[in-house]
N, C-alpha and C positions, 0 to 999 in steps of 0.2 A: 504493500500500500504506500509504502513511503519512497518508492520509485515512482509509482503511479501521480500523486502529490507533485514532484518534485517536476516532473515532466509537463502536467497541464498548468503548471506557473509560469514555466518556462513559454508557453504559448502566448499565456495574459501577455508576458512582459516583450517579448515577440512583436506582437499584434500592437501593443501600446493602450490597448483599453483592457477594461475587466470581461472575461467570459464569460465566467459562474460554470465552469467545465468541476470546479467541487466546491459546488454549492454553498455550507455556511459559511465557508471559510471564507469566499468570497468575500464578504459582509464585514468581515471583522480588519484590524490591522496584521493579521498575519498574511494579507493578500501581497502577493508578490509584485502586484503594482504601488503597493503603499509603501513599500521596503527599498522596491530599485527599480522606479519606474522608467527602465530601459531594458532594449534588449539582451539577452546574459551572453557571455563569454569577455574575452579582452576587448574587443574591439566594440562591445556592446554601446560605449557614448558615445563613438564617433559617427558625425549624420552623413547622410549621402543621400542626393536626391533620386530617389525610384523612379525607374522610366513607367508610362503609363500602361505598361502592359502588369509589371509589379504590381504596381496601385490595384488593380481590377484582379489579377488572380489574386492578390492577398486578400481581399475582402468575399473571393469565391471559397477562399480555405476557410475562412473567420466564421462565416455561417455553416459549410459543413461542422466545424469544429464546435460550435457551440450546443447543435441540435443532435450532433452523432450520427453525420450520412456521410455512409462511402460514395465514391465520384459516381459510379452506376447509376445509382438510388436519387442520387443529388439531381442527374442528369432530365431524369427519367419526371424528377418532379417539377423543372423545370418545363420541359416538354410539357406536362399538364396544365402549369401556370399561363403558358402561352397560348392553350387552344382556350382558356377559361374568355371569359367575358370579364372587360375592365383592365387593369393596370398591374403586366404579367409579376414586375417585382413585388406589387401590393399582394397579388396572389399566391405566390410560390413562398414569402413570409408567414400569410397564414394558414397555406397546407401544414407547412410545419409545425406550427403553432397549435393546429389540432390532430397531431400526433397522440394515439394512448398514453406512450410511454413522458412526452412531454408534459401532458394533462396530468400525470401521475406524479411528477416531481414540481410542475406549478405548486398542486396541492401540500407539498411538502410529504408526502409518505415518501419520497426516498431523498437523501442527502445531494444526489446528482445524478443525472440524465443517463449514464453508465449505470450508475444501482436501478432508476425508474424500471430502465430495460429489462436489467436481472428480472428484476420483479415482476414484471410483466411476463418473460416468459418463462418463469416458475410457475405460473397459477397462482402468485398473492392478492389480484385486483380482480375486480369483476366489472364486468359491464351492464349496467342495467341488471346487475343480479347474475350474469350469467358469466363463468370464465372465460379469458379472450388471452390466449397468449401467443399474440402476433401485435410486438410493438408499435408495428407505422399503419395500424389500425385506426382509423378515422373518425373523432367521435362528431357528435352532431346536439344542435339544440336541443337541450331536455334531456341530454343522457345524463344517465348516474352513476360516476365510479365508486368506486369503496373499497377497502381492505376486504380480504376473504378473515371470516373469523377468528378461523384458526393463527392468524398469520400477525394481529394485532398487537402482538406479543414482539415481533423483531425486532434486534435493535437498532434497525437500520431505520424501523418505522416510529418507533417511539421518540428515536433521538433526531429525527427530520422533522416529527410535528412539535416537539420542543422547541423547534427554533422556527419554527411557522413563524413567530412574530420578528424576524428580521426582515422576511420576504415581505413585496408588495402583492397582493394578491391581484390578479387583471382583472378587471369591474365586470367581463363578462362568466366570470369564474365564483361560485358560492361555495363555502364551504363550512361543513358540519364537526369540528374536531371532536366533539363529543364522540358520534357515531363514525368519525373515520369516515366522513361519505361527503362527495363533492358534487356540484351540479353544473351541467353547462347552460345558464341561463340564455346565453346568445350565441352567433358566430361572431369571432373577435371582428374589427376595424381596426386599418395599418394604424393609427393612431391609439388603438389599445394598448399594441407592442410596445414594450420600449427597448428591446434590446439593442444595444449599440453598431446595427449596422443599417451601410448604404447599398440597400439591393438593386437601386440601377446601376451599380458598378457591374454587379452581376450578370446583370440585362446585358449589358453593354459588352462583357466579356464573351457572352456566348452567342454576341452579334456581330462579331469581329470575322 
C-alpha cells in the first residue's frame, strides 16, 4: 500500500493539481501537493514550456487517471460522448461521472476509486437492491446504491464514511449514512462536476 500511496502522489504532483486518486488523504496536508507542489525527481522545479501537443495529452492522462480508465475504455467513451446530443467534452465528463464504481466512492463507502472498484466487483454494493459487479455500470435517476449487509462491517467502508465529512457531496447525489444507502436524485450538469479538468483539451486531442 505504501508503494501504491507513494506512486499516485507522485501523479498529483506531476499533473500540478490535486487528483483524489487516494481519497482522504487528498483533503488533509499530507497531500503531496501541499508538501512539494512540483513535479518529483531533480529536475522537478525546473519549468519548461510544453508544446501543445503535451498540454492536450496530459490532461487526456489526468482524466483517465482520476476516474480509472484504460486508453480502450477511455476511447470507446469518448466515441459515445461524440455520437450523444450537446457538448461531447460536457458529455464524456458525465458518462464518467455516472460510473457504479464512481457513484460508490462519491458516497464515500470506499477511500478511492481503486477500492470503489474492488468493491464493486466483490459483490459489496447493490443496485436498486440487486448485486451489480461490473464497475462502468451506468447508474440512472432514482437508483439506489447501498452497502450489501453483510459487508457494512469493512474497514474500508466504515473508515470512508468516517471521513464522508471532508468530501463535498454533488447536489445531485443524496445520501443516507445511517443506512449506508445513496440516491441519484438527478443526472449531474458539467457545472455539478468540479473536478479539476479541461475536457476540451481532450476534445481537441482526439480531433487532431
Amino acid at each position: 500500500m505504501g508503494r501504491y500511496i507513494e506512486s499516485v502522489c507522485k501523479m498529483c504532483r506531476r499533473e500540478g493539481v490535486k487528483l483524489f486518486l487516494k481519497g482522504t488523504r487528498c483533503y488533509t496536508d499530507k497531500c503531496a501537493i501541499e508538501r512539494r507542489p512540483y513535479p518529483p525527481g531533480q529536475h522537478g522545479q525546473k519549468t519548461s514550456k510544453p508544446t501543445d501537443y503535451a498540454i492536450h495529452m496530459r490532461e487526456k492522462q489526468k482524466v483517465k487517471r482520476i476516474y480509472g480508465i484504460m486508453e480502450r475504455q477511455f476511447e470507446k467513451y469518448f466515441e459515445w460522448a461524440s455520437r450523444m446530443k450537446g457538448n461531447t467534452g460536457d458529455n464524456l465528463i458525465v458518462l464518467l461521472e455516472l460510473r457504479l464504481d464512481n457513484i460508490v466512492y462519491r458516497f464515500g463507502f470506499a477511500r478511492c476509486i481503486k477500492e470503489a472498484r474492488q468493491m464493486v466487483n466483490h459483490g459489496h454494493v447493490l443496485l436498486n437492491g440487486k448485486k451489480v459487479t461490473i464497475p462502468s455500470h451506468l447508474v440512472k435517476k432514482n437508483d439506489v446504491i447501498s452497502v450489501k449487509e453483510k459487508s457494512k462491517n469493512l474497514v474500508q467502508i466504515v473508515d470512508g464514511v468516517q471521513n464522508i465529512d471532508k468530501k463535498i457531496l454533488p447536489p445531485w447525489l443524496e445520501l443516507n449514512i445511517a443506512e449506508l444507502k445513496g440516491y441519484v436524485k438527478d443526472e449531474p450538469k458539467r457545472s455539478d462536476i468540479t473536478m479539476p479538468v479541461q475536457e476540451q483539451l481532450v476534445v481537441e486531442f482526439y480531433s487532431r
